[in-house]
MDAnalysis code that builds the backbone (N, CA, C; Angstrom):
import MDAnalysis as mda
import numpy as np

u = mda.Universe.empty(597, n_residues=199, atom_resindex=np.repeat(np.arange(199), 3), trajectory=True)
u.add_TopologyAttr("name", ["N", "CA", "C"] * 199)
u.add_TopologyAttr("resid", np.arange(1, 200))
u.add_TopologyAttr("resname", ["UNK", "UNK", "UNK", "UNK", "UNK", "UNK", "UNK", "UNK", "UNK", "UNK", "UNK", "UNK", "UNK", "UNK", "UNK", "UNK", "UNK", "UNK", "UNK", "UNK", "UNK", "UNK", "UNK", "UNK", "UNK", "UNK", "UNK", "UNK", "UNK", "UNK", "UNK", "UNK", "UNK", "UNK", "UNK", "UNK", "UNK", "UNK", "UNK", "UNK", "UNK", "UNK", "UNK", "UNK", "UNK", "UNK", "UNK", "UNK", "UNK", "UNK", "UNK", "UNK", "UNK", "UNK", "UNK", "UNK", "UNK", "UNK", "UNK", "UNK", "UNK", "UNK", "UNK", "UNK", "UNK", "UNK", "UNK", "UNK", "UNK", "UNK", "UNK", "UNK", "UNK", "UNK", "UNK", "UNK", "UNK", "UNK", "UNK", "UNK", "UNK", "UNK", "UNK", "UNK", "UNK", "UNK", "UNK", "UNK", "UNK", "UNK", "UNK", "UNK", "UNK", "UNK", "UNK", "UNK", "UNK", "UNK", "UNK", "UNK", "UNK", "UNK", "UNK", "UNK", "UNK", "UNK", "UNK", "UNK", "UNK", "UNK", "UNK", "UNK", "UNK", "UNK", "UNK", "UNK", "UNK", "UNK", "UNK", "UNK", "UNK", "UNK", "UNK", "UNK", "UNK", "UNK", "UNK", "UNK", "UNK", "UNK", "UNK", "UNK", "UNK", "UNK", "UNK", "UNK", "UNK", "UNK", "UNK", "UNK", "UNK", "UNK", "UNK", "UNK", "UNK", "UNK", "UNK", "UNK", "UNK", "UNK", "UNK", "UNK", "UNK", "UNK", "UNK", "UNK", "UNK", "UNK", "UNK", "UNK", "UNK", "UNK", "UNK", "UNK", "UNK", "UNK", "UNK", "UNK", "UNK", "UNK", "UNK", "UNK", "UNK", "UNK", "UNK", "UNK", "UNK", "UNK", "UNK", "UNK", "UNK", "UNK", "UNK", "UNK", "UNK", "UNK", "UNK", "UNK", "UNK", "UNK", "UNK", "UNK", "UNK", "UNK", "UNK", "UNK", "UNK", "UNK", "UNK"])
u.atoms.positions = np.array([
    [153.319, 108.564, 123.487],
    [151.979, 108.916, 123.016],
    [151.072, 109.289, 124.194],
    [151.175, 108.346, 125.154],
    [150.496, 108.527, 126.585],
    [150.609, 109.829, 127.172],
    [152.577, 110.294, 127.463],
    [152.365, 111.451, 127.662],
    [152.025, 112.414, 126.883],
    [152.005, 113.116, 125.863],
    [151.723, 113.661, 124.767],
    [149.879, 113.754, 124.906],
    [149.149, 112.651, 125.186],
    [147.782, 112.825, 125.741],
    [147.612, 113.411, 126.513],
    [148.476, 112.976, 128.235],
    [148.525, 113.556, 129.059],
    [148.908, 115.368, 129.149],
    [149.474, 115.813, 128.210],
    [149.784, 117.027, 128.132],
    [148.956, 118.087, 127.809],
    [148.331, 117.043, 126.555],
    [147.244, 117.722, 125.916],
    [146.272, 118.332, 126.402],
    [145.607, 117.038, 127.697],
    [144.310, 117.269, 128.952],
    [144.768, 118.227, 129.549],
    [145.883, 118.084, 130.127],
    [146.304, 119.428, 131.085],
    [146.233, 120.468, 130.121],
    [146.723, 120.676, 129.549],
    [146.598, 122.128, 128.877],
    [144.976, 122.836, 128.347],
    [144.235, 121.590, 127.823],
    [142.980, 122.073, 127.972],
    [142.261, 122.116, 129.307],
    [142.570, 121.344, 130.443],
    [142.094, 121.878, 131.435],
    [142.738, 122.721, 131.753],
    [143.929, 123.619, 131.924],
    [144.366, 125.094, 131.970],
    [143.117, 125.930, 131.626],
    [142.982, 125.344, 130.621],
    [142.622, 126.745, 129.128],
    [141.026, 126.734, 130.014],
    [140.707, 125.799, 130.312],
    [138.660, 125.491, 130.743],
    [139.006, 126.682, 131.868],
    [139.729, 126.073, 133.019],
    [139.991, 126.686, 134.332],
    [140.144, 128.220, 133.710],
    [141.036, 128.822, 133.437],
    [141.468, 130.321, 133.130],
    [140.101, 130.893, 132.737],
    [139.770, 129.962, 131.749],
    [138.234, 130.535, 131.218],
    [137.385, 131.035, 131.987],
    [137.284, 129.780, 133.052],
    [136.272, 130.061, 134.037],
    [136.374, 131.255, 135.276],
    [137.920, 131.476, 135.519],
    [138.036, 132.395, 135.909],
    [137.949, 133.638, 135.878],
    [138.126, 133.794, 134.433],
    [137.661, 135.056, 133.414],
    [136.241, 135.424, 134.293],
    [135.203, 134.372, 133.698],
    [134.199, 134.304, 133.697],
    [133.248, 134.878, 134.352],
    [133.973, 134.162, 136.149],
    [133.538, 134.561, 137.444],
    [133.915, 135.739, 137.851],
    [135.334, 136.403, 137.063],
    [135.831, 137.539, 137.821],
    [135.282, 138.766, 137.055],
    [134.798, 138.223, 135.423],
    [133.994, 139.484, 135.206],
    [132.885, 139.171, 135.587],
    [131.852, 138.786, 135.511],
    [130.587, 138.745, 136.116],
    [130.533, 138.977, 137.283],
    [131.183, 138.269, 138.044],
    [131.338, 138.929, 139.878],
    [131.164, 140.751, 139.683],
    [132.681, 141.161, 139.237],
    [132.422, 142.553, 139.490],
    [131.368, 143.148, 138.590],
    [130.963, 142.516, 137.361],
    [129.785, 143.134, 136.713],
    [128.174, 143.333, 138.005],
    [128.636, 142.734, 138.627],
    [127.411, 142.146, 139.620],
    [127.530, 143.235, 140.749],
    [128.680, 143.290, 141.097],
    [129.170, 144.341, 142.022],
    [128.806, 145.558, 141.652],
    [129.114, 146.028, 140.257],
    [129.140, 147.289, 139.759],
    [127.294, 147.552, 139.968],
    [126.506, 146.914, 139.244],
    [124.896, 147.138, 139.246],
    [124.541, 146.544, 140.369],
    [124.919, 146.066, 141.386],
    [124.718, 146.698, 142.754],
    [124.746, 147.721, 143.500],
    [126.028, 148.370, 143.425],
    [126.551, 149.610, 143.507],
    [125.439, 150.576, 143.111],
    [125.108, 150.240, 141.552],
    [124.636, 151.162, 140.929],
    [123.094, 151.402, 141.620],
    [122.226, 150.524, 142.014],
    [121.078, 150.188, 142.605],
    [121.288, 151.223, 144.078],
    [122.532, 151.054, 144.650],
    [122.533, 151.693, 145.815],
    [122.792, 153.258, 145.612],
    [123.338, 153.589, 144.917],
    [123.560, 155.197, 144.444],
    [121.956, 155.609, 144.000],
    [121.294, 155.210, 143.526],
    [120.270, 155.619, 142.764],
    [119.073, 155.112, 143.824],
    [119.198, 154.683, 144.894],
    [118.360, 154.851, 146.203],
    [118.782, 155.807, 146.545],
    [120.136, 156.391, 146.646],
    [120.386, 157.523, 147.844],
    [120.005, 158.616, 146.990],
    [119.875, 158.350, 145.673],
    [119.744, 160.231, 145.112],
    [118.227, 160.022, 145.399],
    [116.955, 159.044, 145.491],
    [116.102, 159.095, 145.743],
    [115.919, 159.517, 147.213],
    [116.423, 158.854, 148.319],
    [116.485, 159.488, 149.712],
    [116.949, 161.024, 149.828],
    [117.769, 161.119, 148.965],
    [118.696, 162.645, 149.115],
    [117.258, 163.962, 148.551],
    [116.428, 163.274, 147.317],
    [115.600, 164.097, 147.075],
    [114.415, 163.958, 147.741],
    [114.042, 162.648, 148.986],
    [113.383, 163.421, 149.713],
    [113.428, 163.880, 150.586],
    [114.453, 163.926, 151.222],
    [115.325, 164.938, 152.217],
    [114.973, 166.009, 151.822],
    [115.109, 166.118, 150.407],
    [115.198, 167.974, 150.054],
    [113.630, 168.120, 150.250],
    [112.666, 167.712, 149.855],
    [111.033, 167.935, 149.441],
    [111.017, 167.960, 151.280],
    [111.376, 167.177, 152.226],
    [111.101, 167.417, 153.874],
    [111.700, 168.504, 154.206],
    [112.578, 169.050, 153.500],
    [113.254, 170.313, 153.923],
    [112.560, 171.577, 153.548],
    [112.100, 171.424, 152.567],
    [111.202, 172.233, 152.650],
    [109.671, 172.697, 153.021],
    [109.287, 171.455, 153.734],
    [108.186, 171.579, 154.292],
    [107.823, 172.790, 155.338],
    [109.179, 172.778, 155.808],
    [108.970, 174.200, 157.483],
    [108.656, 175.397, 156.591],
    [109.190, 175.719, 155.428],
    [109.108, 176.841, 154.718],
    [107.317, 177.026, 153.967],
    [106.920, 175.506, 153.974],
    [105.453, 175.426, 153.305],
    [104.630, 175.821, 154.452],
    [105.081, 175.461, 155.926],
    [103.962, 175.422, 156.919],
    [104.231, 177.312, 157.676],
    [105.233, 177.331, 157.369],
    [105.703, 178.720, 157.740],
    [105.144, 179.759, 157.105],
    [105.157, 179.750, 155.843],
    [104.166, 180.646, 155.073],
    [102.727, 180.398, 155.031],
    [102.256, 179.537, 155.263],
    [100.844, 179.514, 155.272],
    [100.376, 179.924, 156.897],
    [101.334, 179.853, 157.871],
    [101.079, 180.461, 159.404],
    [100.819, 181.816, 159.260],
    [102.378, 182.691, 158.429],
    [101.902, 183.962, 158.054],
    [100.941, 184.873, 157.611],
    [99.774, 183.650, 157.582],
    [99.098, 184.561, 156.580],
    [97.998, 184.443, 157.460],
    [96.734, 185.288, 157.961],
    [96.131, 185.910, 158.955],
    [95.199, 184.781, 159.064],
    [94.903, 183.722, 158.210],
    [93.579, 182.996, 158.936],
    [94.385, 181.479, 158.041],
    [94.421, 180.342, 159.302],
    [95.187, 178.948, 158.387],
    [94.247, 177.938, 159.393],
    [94.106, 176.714, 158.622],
    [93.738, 175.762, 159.444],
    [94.627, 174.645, 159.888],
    [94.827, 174.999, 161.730],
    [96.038, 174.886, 162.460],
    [96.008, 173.324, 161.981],
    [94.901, 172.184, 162.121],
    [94.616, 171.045, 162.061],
    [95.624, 170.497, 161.031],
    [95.599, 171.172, 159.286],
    [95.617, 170.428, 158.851],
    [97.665, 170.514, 158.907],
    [98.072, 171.975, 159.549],
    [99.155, 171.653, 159.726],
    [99.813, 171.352, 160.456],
    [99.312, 170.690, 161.148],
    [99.814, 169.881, 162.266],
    [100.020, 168.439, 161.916],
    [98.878, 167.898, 160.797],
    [98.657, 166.518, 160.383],
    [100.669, 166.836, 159.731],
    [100.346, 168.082, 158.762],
    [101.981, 168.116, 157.961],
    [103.046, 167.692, 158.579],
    [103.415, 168.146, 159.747],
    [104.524, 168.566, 160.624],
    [104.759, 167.035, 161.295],
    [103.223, 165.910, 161.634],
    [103.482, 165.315, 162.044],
    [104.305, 164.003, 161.456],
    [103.614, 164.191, 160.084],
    [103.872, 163.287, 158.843],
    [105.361, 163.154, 158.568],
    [105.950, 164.973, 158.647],
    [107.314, 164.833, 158.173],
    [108.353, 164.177, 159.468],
    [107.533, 164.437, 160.511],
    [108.694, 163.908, 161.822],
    [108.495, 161.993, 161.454],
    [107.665, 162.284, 161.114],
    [107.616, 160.055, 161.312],
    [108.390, 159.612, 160.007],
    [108.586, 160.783, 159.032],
    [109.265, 160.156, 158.074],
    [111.167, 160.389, 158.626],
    [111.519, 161.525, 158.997],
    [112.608, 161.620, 159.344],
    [112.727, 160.449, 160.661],
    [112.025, 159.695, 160.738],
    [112.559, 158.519, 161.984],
    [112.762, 157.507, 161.292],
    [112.354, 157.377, 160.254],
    [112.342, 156.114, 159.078],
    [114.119, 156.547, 158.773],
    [114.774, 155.919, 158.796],
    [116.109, 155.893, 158.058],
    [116.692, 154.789, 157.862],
    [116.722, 154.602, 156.367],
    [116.812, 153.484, 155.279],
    [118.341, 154.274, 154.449],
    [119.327, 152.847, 154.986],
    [120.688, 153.500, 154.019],
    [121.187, 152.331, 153.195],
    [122.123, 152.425, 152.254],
    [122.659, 151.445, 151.704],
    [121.358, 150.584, 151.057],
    [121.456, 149.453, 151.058],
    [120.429, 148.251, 149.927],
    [119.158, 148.045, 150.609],
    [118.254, 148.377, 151.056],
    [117.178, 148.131, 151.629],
    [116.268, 147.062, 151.299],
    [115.958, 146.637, 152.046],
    [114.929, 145.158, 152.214],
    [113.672, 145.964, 151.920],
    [112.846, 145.105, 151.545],
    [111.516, 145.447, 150.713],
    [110.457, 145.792, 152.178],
    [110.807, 145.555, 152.997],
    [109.700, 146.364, 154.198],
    [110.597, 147.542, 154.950],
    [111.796, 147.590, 154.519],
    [111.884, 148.829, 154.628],
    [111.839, 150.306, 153.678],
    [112.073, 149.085, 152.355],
    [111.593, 150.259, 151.417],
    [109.901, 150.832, 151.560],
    [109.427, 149.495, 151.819],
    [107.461, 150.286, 152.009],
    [107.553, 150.831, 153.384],
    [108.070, 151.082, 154.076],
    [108.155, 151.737, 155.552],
    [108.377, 153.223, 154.805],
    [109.282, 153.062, 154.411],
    [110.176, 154.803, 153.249],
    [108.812, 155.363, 152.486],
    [108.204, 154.468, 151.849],
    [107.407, 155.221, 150.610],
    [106.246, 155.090, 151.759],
    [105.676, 154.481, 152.311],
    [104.279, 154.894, 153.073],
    [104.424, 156.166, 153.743],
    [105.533, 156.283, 154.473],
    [105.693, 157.654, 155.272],
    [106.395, 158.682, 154.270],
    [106.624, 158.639, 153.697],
    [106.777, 159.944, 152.034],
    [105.293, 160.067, 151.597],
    [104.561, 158.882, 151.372],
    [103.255, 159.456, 151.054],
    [102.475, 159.680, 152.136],
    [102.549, 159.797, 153.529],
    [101.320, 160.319, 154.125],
    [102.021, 161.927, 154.173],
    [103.096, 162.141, 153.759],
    [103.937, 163.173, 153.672],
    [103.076, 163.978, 152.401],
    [102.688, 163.699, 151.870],
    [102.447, 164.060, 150.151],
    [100.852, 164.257, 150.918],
    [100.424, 163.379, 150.846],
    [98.946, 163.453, 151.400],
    [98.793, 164.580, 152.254],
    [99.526, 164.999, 153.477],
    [98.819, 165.958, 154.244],
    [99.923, 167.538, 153.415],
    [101.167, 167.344, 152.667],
    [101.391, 168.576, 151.996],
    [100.189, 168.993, 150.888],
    [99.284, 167.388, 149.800],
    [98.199, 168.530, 149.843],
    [97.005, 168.831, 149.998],
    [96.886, 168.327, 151.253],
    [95.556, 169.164, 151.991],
    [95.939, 170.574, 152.247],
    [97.531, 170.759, 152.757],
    [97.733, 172.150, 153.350],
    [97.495, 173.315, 151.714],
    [98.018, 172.344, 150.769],
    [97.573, 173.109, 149.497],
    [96.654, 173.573, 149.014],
    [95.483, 172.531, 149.511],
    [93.760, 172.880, 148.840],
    [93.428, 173.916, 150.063],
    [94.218, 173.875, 151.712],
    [93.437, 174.967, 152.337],
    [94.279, 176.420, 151.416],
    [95.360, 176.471, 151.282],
    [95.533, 177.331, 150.513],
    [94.980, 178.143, 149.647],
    [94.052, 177.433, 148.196],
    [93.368, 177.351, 147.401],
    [91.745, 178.464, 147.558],
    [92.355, 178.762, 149.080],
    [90.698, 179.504, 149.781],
    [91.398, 180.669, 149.652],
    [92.712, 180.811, 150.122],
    [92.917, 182.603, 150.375],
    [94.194, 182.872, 148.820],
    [93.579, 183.512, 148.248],
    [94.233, 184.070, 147.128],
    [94.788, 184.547, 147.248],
    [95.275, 185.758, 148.513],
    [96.455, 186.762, 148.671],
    [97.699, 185.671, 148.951],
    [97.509, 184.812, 149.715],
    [98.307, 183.937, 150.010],
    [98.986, 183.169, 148.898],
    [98.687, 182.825, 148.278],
    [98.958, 182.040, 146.741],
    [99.785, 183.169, 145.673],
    [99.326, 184.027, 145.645],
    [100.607, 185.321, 145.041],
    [101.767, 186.329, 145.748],
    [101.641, 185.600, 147.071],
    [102.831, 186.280, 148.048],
    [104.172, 186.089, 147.391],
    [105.284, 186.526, 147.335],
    [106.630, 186.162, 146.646],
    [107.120, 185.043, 147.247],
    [107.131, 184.975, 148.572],
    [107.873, 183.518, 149.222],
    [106.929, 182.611, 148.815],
    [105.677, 182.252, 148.716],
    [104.839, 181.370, 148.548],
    [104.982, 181.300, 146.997],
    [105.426, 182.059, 146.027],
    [105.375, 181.198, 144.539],
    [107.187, 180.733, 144.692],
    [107.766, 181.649, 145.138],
    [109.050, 180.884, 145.146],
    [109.228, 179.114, 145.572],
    [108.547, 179.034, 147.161],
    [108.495, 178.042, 147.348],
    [107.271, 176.717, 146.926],
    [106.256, 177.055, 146.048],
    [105.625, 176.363, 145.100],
    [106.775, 176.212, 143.592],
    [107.560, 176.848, 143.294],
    [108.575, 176.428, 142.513],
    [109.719, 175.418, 142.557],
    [110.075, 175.592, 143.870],
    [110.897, 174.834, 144.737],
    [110.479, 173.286, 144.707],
    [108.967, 173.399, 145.309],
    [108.366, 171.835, 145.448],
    [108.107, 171.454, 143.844],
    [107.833, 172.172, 143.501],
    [107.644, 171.588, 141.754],
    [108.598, 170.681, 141.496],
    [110.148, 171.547, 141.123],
    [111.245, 171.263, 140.880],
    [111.567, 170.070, 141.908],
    [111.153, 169.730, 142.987],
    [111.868, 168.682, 144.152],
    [110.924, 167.721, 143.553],
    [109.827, 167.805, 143.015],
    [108.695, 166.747, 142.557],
    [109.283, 165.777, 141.026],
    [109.582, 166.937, 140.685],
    [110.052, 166.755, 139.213],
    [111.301, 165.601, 139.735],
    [111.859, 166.154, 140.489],
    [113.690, 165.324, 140.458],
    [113.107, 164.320, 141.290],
    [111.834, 164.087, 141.936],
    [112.142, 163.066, 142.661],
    [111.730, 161.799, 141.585],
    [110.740, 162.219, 140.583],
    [110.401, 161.516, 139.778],
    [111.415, 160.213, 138.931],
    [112.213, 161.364, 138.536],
    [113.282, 160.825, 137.699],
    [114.584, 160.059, 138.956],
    [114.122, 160.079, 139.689],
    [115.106, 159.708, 140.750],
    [114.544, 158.743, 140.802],
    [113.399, 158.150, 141.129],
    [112.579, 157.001, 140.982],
    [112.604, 156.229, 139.666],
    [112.586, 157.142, 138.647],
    [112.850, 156.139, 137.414],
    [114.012, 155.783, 137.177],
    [115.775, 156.499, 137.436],
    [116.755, 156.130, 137.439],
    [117.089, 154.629, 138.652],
    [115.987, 154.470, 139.787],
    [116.334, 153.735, 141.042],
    [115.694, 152.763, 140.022],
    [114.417, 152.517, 139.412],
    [113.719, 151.644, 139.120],
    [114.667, 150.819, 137.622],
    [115.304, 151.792, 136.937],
    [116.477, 151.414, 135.813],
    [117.783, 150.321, 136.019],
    [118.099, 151.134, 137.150],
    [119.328, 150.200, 137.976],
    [118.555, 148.797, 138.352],
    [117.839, 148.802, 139.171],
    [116.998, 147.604, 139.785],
    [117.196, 146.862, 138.348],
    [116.705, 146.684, 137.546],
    [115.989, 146.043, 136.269],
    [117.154, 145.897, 135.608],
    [118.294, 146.421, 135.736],
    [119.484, 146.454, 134.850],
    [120.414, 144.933, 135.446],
    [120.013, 145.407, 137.173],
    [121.013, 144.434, 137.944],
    [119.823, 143.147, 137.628],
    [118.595, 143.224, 138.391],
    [117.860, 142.044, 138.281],
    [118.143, 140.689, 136.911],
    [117.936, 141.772, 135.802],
    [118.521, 140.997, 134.456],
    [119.814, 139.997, 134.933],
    [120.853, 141.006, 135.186],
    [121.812, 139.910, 135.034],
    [121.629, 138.856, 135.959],
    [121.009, 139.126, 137.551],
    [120.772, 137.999, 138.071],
    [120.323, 137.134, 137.849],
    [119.185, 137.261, 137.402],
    [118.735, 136.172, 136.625],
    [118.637, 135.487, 135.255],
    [119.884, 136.695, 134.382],
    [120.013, 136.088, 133.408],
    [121.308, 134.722, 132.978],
    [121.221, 133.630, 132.508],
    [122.727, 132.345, 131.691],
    [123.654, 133.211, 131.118],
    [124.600, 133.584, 131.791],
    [125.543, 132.770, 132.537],
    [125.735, 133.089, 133.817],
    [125.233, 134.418, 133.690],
    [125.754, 135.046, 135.126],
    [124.890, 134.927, 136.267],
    [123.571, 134.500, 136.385],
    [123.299, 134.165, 137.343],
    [123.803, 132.692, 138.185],
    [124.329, 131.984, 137.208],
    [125.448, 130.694, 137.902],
    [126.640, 131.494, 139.314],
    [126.806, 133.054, 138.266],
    [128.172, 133.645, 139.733],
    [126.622, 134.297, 140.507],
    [125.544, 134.960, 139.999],
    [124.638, 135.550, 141.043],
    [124.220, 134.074, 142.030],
    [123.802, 133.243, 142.087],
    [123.873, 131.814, 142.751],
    [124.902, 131.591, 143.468],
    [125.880, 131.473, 143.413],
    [127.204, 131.082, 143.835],
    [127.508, 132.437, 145.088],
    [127.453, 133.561, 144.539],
    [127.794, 134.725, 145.560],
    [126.772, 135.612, 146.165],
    [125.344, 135.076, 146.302],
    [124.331, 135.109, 147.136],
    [123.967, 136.665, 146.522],
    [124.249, 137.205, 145.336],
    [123.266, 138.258, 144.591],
    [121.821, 138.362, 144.772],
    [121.024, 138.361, 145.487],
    [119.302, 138.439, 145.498],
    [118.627, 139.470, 144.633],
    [117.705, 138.852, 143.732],
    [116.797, 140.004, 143.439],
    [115.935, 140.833, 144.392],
    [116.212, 142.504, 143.592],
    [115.617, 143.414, 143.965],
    [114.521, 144.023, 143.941],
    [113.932, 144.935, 144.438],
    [112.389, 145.128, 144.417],
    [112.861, 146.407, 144.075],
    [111.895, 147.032, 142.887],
    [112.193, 148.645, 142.593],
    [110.703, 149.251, 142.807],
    [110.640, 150.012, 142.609],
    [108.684, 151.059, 142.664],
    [107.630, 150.132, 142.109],
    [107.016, 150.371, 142.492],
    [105.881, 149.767, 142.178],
    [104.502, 150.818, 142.722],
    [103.545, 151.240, 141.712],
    [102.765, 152.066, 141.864],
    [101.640, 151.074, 143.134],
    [100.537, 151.463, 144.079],
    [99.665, 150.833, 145.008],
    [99.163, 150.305, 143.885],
    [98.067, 149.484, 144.432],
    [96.918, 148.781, 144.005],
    [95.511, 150.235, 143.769],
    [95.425, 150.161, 142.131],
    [94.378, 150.974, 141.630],
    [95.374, 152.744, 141.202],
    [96.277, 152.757, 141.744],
    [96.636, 154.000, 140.870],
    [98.074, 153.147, 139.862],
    [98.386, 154.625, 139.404],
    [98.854, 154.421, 137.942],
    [100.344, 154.873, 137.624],
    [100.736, 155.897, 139.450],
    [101.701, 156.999, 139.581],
    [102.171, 157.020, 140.708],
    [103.014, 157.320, 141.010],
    [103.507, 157.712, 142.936],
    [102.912, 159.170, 143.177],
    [102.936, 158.858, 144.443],
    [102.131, 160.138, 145.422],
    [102.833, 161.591, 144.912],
    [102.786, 162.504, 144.669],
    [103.289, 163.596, 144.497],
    [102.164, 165.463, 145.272],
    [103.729, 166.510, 145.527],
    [103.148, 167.375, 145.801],
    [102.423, 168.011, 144.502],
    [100.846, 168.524, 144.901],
    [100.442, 168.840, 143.429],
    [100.343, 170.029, 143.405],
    [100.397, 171.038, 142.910],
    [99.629, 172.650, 142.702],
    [98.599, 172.910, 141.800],
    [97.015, 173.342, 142.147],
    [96.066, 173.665, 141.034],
    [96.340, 175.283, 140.512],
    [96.536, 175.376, 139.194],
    [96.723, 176.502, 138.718],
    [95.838, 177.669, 139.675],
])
């Protein structure tokens, strides 16, 4: 009878153990995967503002072309985009390096549009062909960076959940998972910085 007890325990502790292994080995890689996913969806955000800095030489280039520019304010441009290309943030970023990234993207935004409102003075300039092409360009890089921000901010919130959600934050605890920080608009606005165009 004794052994017959004894058999019994073991086999339900088998069955607990296996369980638990289940448990940890899906949640682990569930944890892995929306990590992963958090880090892909930073880089398409870095990758699109790579593209919006890439096209800045083409914004400051055409507005040189054109017979009267104010050198000042593109110089503030040129300087903005070099301090952001020194910022380089890869893989999972810590929350002061993510505000290191977005402060220098927005003084980026800030002086692309001042160079816009000097624009706004010479009208020949504003219907040149390279100059609506490349006001299309920044549109479109504005647009994707948007949704690049809302896909980064999706992942964040997808992984955060499970971290902190029963059961799986017992394996996020156990295998040092930390919550993440996704966008967050400043104090008093409503939106992230963006290049703007007035009709």
């Amino acid at each position: 009878m004794a052994n017959k007890a004894g058999k019994t325990f073991g086999l339900t502790a088998l069955i607990v153990i296996a369980l638990l292994a289940i448990f940890f080995y899906t949640s682990y890689n569930s944890l892995v995967r929306k990590q992963e996913n958090v880090t892909k969806t930073w880089n398409n955000v870095q990758s699109d503002y790579q593209r919006r800095l890439d096209l800045i030489p083409n914004l400051v280039a055409t507005v040189k072309a054109s017979s009267d520019y104010e050198k000042e304010t593109l110089t503030q441009l040129i300087e903005a985009r070099s301090k952001v290309a020194q910022v380089n943030v890869t893989g999972s970023p810590t929350y002061d390096e993510y505000k290191k990234t977005e402060d220098a993207n927005a003084a980026v935004v800030t002086s692309a549009n001042r160079v816009i409102a000097v624009i706004e003075k010479y009208p020949d300039l504003k219907t040149t062909n390279s100059f609506v092409r490349l006001q299309d360009q920044l549109i479109g890089t504005e647009r994707r960076i948007k949704f690049s921000r809302k896909d980064f901010n999706e992942a964040v919130m997808g992984y955060n959940t499970s971290v902190r959600s029963f059961p799986s934050s017992i394996t996020a605890g156990l295998f040092g998972f930390k919550i993440k920080d996704g966008f967050t608009a400043d104090t008093g606005t409503d939106k992230a910085p963006e290049i703007i165009f007035t009709k």
